[in-house]
mmCIF file of the protein (N, C-alpha, C, O) and its ligand, coordinates in Angstrom:
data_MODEL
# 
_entry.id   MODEL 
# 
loop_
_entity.id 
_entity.type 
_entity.pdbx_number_of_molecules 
1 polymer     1 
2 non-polymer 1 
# 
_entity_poly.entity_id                      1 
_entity_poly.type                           'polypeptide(L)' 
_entity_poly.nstd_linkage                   no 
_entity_poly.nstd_monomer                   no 
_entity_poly.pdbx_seq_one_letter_code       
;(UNK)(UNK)(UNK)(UNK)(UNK)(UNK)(UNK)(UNK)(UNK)(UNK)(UNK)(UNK)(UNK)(UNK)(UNK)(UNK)
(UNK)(UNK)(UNK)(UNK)(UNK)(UNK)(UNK)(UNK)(UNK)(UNK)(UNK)(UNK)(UNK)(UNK)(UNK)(UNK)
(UNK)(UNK)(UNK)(UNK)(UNK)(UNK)(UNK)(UNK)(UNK)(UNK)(UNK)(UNK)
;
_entity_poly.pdbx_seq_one_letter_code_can   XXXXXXXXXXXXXXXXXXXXXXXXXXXXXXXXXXXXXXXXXXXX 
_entity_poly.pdbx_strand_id                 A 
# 
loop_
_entity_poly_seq.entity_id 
_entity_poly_seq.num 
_entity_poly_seq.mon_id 
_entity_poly_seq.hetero 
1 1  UNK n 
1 2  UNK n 
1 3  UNK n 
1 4  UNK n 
1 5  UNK n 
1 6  UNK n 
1 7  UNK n 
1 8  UNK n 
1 9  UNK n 
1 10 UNK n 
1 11 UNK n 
1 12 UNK n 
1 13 UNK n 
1 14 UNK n 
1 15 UNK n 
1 16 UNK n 
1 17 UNK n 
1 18 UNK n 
1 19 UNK n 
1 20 UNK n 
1 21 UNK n 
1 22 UNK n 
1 23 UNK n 
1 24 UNK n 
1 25 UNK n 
1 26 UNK n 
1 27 UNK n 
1 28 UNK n 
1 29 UNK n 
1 30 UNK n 
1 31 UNK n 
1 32 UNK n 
1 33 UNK n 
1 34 UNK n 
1 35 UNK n 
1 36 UNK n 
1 37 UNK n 
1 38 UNK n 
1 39 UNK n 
1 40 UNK n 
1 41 UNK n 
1 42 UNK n 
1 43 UNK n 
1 44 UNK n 
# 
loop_
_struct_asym.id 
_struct_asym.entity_id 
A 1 
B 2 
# 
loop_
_chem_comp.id 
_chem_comp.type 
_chem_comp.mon_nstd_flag 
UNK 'L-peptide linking' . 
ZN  non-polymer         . 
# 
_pdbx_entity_nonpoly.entity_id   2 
_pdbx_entity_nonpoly.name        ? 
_pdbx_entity_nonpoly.comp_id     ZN 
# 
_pdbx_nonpoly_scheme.asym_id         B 
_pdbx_nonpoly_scheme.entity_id       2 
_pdbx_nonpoly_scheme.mon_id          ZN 
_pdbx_nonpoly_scheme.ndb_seq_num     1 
_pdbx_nonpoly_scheme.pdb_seq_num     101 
_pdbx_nonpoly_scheme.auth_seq_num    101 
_pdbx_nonpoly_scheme.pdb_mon_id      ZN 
_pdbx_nonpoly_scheme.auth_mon_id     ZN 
_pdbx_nonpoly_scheme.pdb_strand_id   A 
_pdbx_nonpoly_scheme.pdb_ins_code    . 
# 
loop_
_atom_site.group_PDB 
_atom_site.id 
_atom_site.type_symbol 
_atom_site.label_atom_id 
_atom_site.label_alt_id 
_atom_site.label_comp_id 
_atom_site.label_asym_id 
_atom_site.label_entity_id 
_atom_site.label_seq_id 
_atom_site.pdbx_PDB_ins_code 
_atom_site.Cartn_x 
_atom_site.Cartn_y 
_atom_site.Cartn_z 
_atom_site.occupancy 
_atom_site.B_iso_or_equiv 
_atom_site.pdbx_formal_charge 
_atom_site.auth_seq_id 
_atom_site.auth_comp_id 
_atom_site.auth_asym_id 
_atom_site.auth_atom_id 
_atom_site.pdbx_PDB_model_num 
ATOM   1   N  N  . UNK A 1 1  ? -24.584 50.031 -76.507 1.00 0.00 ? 1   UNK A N  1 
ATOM   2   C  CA . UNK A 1 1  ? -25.037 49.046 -75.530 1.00 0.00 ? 1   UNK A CA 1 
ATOM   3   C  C  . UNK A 1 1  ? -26.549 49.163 -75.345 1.00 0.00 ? 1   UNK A C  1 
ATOM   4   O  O  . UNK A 1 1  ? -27.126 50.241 -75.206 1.00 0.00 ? 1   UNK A O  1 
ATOM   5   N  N  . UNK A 1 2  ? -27.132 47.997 -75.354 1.00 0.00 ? 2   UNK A N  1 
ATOM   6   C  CA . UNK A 1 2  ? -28.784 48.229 -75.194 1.00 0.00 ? 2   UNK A CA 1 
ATOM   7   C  C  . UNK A 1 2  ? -28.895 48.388 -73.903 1.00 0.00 ? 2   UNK A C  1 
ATOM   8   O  O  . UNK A 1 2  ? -27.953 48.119 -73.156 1.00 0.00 ? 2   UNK A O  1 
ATOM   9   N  N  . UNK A 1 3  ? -30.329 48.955 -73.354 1.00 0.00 ? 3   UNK A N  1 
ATOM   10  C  CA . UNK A 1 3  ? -30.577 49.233 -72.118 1.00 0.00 ? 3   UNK A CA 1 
ATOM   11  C  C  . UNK A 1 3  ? -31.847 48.399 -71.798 1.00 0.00 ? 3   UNK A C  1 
ATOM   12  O  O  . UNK A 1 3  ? -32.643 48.125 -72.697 1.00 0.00 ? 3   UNK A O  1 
ATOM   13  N  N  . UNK A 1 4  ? -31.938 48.206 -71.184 1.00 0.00 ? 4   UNK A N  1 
ATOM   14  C  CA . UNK A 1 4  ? -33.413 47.321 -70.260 1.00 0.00 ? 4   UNK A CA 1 
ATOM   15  C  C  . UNK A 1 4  ? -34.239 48.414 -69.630 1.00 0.00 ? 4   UNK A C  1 
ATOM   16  O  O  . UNK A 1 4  ? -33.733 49.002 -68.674 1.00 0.00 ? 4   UNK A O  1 
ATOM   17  N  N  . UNK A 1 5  ? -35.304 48.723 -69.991 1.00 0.00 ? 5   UNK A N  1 
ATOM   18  C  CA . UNK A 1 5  ? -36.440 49.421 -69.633 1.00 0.00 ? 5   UNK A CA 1 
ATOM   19  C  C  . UNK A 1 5  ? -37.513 49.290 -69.231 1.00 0.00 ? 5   UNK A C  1 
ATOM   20  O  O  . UNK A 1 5  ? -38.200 48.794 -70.124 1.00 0.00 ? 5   UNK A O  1 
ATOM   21  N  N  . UNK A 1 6  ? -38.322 49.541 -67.954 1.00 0.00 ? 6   UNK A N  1 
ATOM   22  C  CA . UNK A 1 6  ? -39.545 49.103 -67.896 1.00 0.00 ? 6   UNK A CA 1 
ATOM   23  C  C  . UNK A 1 6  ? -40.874 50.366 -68.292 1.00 0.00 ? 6   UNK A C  1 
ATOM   24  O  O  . UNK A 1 6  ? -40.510 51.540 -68.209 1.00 0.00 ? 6   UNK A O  1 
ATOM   25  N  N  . UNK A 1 7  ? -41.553 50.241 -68.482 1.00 0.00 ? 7   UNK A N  1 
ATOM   26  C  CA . UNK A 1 7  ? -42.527 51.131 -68.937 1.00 0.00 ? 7   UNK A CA 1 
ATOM   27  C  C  . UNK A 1 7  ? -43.748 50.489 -69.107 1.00 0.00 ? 7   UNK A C  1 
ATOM   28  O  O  . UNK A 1 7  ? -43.649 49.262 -69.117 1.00 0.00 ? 7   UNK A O  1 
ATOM   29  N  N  . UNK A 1 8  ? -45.103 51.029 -69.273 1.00 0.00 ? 8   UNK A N  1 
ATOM   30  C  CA . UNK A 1 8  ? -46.204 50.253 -69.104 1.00 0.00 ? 8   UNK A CA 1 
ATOM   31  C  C  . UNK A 1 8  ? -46.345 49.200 -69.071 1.00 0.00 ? 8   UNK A C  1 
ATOM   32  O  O  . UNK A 1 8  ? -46.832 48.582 -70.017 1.00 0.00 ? 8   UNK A O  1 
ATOM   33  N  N  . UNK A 1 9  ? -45.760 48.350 -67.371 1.00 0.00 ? 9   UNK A N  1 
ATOM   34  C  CA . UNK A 1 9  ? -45.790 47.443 -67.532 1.00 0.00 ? 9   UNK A CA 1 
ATOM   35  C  C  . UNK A 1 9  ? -45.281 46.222 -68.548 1.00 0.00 ? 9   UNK A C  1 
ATOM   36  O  O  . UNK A 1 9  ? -45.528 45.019 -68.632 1.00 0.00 ? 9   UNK A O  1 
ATOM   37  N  N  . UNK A 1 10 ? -44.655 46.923 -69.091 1.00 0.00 ? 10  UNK A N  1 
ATOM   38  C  CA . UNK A 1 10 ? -43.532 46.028 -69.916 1.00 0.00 ? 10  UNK A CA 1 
ATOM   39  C  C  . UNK A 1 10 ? -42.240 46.165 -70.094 1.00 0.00 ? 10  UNK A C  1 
ATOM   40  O  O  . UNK A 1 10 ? -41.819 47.216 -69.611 1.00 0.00 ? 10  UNK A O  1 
ATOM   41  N  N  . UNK A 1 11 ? -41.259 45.353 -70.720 1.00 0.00 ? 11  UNK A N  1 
ATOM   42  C  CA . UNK A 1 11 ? -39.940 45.779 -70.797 1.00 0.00 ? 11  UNK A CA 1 
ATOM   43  C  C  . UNK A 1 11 ? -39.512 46.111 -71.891 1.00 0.00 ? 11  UNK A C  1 
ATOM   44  O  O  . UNK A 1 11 ? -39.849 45.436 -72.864 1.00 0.00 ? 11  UNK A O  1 
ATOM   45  N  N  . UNK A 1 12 ? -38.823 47.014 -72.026 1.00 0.00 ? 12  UNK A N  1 
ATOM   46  C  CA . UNK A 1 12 ? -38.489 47.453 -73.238 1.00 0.00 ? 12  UNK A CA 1 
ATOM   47  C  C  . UNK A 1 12 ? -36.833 47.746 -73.735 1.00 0.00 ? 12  UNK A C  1 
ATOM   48  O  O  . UNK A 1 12 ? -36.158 48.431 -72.966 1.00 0.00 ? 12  UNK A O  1 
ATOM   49  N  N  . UNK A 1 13 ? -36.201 47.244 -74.976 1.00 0.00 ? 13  UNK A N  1 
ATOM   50  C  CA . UNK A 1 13 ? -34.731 47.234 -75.347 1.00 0.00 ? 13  UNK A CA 1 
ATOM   51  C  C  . UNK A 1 13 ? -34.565 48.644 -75.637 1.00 0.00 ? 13  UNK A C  1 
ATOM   52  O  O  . UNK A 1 13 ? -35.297 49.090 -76.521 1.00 0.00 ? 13  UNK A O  1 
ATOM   53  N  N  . UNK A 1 14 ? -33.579 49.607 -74.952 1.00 0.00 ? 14  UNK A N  1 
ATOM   54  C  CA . UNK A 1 14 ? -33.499 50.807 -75.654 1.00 0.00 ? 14  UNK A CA 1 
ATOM   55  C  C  . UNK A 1 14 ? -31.870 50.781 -76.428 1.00 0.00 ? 14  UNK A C  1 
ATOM   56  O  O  . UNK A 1 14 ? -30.924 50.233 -75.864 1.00 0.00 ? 14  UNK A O  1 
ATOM   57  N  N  . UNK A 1 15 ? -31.757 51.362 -77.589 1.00 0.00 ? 15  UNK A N  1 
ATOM   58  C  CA . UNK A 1 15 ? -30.665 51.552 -77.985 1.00 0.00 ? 15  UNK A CA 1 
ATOM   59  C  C  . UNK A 1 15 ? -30.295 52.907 -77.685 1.00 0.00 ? 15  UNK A C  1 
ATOM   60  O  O  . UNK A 1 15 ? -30.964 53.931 -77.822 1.00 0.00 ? 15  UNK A O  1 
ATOM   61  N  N  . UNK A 1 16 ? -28.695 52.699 -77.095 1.00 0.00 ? 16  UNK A N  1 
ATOM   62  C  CA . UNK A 1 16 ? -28.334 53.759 -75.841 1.00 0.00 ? 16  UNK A CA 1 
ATOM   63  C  C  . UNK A 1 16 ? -27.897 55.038 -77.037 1.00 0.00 ? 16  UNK A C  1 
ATOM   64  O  O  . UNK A 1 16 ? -28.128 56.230 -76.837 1.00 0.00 ? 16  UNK A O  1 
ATOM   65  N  N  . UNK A 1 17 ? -27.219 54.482 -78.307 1.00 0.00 ? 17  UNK A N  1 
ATOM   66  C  CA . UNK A 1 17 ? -27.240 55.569 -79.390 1.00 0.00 ? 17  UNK A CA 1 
ATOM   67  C  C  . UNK A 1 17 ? -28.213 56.082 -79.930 1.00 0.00 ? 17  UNK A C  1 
ATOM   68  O  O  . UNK A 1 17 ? -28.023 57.081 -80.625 1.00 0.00 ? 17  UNK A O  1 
ATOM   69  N  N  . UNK A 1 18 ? -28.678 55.896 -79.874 1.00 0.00 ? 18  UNK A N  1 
ATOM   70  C  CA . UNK A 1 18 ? -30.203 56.792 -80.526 1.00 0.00 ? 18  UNK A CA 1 
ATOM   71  C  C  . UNK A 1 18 ? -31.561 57.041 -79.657 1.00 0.00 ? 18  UNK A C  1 
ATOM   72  O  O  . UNK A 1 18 ? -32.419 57.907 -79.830 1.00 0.00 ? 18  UNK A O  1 
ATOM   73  N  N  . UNK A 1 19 ? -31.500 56.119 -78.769 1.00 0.00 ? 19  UNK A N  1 
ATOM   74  C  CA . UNK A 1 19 ? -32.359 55.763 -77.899 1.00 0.00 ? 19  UNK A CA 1 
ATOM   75  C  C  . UNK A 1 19 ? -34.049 55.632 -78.275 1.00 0.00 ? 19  UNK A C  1 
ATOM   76  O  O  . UNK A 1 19 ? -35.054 56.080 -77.724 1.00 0.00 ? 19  UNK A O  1 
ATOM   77  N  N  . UNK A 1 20 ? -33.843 54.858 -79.393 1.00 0.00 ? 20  UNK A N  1 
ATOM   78  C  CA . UNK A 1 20 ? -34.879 53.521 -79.861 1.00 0.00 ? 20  UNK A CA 1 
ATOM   79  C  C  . UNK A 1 20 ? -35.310 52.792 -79.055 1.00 0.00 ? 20  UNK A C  1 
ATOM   80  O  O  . UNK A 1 20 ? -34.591 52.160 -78.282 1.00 0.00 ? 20  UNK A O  1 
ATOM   81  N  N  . UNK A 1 21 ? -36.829 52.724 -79.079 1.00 0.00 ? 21  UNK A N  1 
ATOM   82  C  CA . UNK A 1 21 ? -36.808 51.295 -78.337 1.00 0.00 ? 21  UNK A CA 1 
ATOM   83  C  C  . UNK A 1 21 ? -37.540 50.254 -78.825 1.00 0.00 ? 21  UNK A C  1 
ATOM   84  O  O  . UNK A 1 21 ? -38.520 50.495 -79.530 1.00 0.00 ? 21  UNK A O  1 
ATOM   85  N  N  . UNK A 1 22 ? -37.211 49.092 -78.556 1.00 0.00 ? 22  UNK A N  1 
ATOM   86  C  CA . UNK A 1 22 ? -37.392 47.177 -79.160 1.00 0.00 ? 22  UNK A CA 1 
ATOM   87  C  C  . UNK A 1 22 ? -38.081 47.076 -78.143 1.00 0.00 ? 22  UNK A C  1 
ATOM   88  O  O  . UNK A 1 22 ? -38.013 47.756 -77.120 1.00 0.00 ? 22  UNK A O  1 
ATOM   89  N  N  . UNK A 1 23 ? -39.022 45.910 -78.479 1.00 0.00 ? 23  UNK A N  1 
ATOM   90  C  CA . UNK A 1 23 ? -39.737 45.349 -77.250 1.00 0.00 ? 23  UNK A CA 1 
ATOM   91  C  C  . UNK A 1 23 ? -39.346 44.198 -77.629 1.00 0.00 ? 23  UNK A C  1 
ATOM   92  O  O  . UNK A 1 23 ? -40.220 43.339 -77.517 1.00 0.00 ? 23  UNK A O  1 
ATOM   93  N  N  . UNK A 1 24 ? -38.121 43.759 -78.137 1.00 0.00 ? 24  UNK A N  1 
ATOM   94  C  CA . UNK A 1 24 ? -36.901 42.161 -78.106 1.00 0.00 ? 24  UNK A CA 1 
ATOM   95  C  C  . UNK A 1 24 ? -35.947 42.743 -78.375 1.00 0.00 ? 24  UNK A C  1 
ATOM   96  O  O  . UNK A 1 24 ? -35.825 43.736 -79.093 1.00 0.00 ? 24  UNK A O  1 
ATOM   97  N  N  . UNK A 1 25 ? -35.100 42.094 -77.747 1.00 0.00 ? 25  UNK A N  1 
ATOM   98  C  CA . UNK A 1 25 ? -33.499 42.296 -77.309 1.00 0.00 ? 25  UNK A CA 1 
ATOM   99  C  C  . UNK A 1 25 ? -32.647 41.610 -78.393 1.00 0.00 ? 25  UNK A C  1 
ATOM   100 O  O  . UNK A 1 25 ? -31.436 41.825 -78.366 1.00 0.00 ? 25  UNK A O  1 
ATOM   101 N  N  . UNK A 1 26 ? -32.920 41.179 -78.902 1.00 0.00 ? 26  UNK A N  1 
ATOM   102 C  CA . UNK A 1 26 ? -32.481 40.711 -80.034 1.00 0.00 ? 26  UNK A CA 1 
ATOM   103 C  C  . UNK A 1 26 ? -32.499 41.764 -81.497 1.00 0.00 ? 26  UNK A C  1 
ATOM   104 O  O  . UNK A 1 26 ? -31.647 42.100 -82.320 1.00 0.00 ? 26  UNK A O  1 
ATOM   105 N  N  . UNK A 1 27 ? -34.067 42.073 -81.272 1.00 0.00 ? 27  UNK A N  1 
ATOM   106 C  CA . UNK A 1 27 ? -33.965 43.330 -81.997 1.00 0.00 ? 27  UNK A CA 1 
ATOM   107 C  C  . UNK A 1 27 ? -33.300 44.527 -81.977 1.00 0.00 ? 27  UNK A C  1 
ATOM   108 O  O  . UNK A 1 27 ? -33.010 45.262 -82.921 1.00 0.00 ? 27  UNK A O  1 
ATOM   109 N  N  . UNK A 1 28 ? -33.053 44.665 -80.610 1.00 0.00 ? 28  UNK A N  1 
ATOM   110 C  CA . UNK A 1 28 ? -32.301 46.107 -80.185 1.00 0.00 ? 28  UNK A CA 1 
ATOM   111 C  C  . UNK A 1 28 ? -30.854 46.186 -80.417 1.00 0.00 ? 28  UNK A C  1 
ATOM   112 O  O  . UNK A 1 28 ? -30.196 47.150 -80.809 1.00 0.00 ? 28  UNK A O  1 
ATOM   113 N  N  . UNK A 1 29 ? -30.419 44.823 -80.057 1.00 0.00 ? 29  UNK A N  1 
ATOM   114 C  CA . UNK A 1 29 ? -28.780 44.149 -80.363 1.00 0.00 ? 29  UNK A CA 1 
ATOM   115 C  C  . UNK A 1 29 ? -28.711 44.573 -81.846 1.00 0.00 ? 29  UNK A C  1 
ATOM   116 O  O  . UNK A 1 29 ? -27.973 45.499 -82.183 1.00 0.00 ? 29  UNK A O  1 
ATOM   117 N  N  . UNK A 1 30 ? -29.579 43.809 -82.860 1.00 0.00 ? 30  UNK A N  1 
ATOM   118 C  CA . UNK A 1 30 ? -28.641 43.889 -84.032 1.00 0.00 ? 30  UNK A CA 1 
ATOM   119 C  C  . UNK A 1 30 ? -28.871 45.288 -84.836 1.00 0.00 ? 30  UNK A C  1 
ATOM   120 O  O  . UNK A 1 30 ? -28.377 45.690 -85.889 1.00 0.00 ? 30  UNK A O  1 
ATOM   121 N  N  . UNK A 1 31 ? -29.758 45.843 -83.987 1.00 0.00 ? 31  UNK A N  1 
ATOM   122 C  CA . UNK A 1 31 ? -30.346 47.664 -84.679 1.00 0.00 ? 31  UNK A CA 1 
ATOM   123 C  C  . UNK A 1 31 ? -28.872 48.188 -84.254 1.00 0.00 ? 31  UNK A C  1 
ATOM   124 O  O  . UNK A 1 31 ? -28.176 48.693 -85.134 1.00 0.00 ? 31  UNK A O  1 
ATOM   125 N  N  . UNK A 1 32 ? -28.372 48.083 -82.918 1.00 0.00 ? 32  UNK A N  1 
ATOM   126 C  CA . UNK A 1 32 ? -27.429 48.946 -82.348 1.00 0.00 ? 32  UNK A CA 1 
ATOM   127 C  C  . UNK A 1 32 ? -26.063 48.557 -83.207 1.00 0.00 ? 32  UNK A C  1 
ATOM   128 O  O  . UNK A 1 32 ? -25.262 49.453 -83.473 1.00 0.00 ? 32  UNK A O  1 
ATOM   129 N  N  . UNK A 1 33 ? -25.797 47.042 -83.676 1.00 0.00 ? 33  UNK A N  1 
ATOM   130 C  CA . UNK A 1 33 ? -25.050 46.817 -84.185 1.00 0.00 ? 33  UNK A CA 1 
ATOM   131 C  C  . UNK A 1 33 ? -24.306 48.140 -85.746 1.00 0.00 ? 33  UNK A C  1 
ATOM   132 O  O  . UNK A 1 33 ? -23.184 48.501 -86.101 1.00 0.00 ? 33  UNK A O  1 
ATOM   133 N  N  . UNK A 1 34 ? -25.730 48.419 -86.195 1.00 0.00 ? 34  UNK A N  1 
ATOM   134 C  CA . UNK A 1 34 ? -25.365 48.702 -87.286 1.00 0.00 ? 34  UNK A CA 1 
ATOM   135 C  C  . UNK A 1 34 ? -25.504 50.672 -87.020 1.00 0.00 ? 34  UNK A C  1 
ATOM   136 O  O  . UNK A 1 34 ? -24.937 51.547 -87.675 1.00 0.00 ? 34  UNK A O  1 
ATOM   137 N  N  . UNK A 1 35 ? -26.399 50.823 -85.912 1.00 0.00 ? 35  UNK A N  1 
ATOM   138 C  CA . UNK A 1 35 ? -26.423 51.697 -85.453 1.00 0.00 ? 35  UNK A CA 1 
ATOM   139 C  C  . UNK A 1 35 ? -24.830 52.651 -84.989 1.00 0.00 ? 35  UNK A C  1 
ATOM   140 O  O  . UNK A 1 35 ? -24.661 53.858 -85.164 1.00 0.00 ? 35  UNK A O  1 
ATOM   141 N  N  . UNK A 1 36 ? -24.255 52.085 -84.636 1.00 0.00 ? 36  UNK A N  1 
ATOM   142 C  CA . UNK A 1 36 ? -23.015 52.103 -84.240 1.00 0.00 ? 36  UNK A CA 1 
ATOM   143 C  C  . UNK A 1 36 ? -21.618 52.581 -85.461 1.00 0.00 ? 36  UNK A C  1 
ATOM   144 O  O  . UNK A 1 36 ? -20.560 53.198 -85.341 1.00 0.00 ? 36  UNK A O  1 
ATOM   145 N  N  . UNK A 1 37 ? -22.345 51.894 -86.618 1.00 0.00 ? 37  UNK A N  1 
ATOM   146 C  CA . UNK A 1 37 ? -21.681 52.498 -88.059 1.00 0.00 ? 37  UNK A CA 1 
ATOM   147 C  C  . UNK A 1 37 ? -22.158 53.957 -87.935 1.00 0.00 ? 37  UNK A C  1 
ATOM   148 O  O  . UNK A 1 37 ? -21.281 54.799 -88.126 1.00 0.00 ? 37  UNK A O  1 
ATOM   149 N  N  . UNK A 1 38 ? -23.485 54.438 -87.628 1.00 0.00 ? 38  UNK A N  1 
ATOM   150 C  CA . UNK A 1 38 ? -23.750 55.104 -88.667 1.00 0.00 ? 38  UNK A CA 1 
ATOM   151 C  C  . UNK A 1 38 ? -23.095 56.855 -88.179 1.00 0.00 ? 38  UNK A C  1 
ATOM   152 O  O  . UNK A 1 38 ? -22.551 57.137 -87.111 1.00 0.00 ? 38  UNK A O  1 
ATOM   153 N  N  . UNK A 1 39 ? -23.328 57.627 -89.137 1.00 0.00 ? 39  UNK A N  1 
ATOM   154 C  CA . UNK A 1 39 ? -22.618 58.862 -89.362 1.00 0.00 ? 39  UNK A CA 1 
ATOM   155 C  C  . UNK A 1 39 ? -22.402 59.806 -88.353 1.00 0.00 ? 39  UNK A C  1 
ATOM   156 O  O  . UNK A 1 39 ? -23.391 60.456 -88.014 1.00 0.00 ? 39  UNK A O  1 
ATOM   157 N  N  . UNK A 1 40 ? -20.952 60.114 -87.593 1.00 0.00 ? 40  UNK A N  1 
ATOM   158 C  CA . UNK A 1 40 ? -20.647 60.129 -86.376 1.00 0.00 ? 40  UNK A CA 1 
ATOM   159 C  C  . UNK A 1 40 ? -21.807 61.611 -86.059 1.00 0.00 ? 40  UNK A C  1 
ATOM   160 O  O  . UNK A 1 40 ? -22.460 61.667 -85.017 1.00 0.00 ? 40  UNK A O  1 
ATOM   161 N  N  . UNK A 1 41 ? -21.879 62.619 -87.055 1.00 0.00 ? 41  UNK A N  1 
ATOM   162 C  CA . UNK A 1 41 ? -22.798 63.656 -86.741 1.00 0.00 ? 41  UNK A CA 1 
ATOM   163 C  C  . UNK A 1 41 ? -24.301 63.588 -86.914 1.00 0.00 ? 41  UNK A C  1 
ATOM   164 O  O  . UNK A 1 41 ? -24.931 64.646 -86.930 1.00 0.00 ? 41  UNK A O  1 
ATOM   165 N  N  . UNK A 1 42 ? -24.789 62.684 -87.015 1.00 0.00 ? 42  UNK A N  1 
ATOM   166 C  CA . UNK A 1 42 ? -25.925 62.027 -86.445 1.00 0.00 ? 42  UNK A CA 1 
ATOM   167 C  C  . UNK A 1 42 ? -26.162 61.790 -85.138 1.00 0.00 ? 42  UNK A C  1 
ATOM   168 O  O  . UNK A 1 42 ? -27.146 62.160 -84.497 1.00 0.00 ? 42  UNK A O  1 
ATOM   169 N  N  . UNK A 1 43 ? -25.168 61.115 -84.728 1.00 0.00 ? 43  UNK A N  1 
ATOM   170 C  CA . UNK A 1 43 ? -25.473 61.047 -83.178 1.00 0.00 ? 43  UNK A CA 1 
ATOM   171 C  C  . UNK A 1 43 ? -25.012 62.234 -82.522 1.00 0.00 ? 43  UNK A C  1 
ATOM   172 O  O  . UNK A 1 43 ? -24.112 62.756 -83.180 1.00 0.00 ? 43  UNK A O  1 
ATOM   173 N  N  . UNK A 1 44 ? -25.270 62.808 -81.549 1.00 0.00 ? 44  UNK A N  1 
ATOM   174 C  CA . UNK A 1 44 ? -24.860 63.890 -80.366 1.00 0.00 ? 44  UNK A CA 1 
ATOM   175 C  C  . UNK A 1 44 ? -25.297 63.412 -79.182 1.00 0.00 ? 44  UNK A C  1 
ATOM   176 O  O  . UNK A 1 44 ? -25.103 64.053 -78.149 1.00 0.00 ? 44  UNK A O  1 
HETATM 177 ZN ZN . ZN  B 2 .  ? -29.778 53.244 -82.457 1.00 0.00 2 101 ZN  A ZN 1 
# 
């Protein structure tokens, strides 16, 4: 799930798996999409 962030004055998309961040939500959506495949011991 992406997250909504504010930070210097701007907003920012975080991806809640990796916790990336997009400055478009669109971007963050389809990163997380594939993000979400990837190799379960990668993420912790
Ligand atoms: Zn991610």
């Amino acid at each position: 799930m992406v997250v909504q962030t504010e930070r210097d004055d701007a907003t920012w998309y975080e991806c809640e798996t990796c916790g990336l961040l997009f400055d478009d939500e669109s971007d963050a959506a389809e990163h997380e999409s594939h993000c979400d495949d990837a190799d379960p011991s990668y993420i912790q």
